[in-house]
Structure formats: C-alpha cells, structure tokens
C-alpha positions as CSV (number, residue, x, y, z in Angstrom):
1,X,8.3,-7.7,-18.1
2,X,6.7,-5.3,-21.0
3,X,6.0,-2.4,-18.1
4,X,7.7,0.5,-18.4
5,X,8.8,0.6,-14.7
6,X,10.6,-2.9,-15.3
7,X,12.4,-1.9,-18.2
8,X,13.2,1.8,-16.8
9,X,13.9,1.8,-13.4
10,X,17.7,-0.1,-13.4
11,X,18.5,-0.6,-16.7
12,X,19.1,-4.4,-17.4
13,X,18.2,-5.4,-13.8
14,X,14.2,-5.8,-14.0
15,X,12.9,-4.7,-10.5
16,X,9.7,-3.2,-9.5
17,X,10.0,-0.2,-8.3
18,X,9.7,0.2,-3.7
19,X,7.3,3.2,-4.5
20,X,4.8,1.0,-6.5
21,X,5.0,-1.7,-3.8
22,X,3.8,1.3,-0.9
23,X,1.4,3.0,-3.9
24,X,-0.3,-1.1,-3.9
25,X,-0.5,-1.6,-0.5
26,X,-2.0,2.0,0.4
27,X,-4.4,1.1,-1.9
28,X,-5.5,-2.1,-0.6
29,X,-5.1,-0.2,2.9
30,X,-7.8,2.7,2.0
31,X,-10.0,0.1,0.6
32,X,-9.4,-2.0,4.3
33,X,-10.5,1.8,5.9
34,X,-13.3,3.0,4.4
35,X,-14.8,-0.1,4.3
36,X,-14.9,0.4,8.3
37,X,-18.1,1.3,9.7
38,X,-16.5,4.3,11.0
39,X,-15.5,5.7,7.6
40,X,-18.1,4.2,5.5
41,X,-18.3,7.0,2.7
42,X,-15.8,9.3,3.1
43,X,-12.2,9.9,1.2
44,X,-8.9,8.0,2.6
45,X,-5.8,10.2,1.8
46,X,-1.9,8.4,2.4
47,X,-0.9,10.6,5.3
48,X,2.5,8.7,6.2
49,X,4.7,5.9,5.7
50,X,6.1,4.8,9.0
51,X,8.7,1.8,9.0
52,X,9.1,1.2,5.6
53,X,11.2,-1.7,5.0
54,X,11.9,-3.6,1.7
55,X,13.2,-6.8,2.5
56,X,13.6,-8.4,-1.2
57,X,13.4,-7.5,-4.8
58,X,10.3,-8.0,-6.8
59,X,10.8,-9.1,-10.5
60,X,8.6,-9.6,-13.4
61,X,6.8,-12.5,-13.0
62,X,6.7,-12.5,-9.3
63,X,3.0,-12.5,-8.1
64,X,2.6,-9.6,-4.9
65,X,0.2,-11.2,-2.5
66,X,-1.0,-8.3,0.2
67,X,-1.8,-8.4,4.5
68,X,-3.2,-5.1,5.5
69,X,-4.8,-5.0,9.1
70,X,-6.4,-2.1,11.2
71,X,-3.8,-1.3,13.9
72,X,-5.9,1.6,15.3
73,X,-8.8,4.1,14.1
74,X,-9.4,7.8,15.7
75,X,-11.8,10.4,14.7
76,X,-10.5,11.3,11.6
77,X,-7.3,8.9,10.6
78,X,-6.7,5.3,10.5
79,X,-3.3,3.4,10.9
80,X,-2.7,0.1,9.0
81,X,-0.1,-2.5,9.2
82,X,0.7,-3.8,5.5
83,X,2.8,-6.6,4.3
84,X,4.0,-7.3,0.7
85,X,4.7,-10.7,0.3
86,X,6.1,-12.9,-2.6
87,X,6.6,-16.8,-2.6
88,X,5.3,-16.3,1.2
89,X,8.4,-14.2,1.8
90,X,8.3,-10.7,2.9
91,X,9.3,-8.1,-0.1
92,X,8.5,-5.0,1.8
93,X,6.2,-4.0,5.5
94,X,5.3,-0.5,6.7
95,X,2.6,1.1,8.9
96,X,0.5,3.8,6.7
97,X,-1.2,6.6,8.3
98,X,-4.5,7.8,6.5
99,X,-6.4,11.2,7.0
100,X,-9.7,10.3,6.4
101,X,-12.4,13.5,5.6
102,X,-16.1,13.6,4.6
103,X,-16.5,13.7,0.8
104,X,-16.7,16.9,-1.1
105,X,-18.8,15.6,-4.0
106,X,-21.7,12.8,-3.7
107,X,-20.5,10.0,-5.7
C-alpha cells in the first residue's frame, strides 16, 4: 500500500499500475529465454507486446503469481505466452516478443 505507484496512479483508488504487470512478466519471460539452451549467455530485449489483456485490477495486498511458457524460438528472438494471475484468477495475459543478441560486455 506504501508504493508510490499505489498511492499515485488513481488517486484514492489503490491499483497497480498495467505497465508494471507487463514490466513483471517480461522479466520473468527473459529469465524463461535465456535460460534456453539456445540463448544461454546472451541479452533478452522486450521487443513487443502482442494481445495484452488486463482482465482484473490488482490492489495492494494482492499476491501476482506468474505462467510464462516458450511459444516459439528462432535465430535471434523468442515469443512467450505470460499470464498474471491473482487468487487463481487472471489479472492480465499477453504474448511478448524478445530480440535476443550476443552480449557486448563479458559479465
């Protein structure tokens, strides 16, 4: 309830905001892709949201519980089916389209 985004985003109407719901699943997506063989060690970069759609409102206190799965892999991009659930109800589902490229620094 004390974020920022809760108290800021409608003003007496605590929501979380849909960008932070894609922003948390493309991150539990990139981590899904480049822990892939195919893309061991190299950088994941958000290329597309397809079929974004929020389905209910997340409030504070609501716990996010993620589904991301491979839907297909090509040379250089991988697309992943997510799901943002809460109380085993879907908040929000889209398809996310990475670009995936070779590091430019070792890490």
């Amino acid at each position: 309830m004390n974020e920022s985004f809760f108290r800021g985003h409608f003003p007496n109407n605590s929501v979380m905001p849909g960008v932070l719901i894609i922003e948390t699943l493309a991150q539990a997506a990139s981590i899904l892709i480049l822990k892939s063989p195919h893309f061991y060690k190299k950088t994941a970069y958000l290329g597309a949201i397809h079929k974004a759609r929020f389905r209910q409102m997340v409030r504070p206190g609501d716990v996010l519980k993620l589904n991301v799965v491979m839907k297909k892999v090509r040379s250089s991009m991988g697309i992943v089916e997510t799901q943002a659930f809460v109380n085993d109800k879907i908040a929000c589902n889209a398809e996310l389209v990475f670009i995936v490229a070779e590091r430019e620094e070792k890490i």
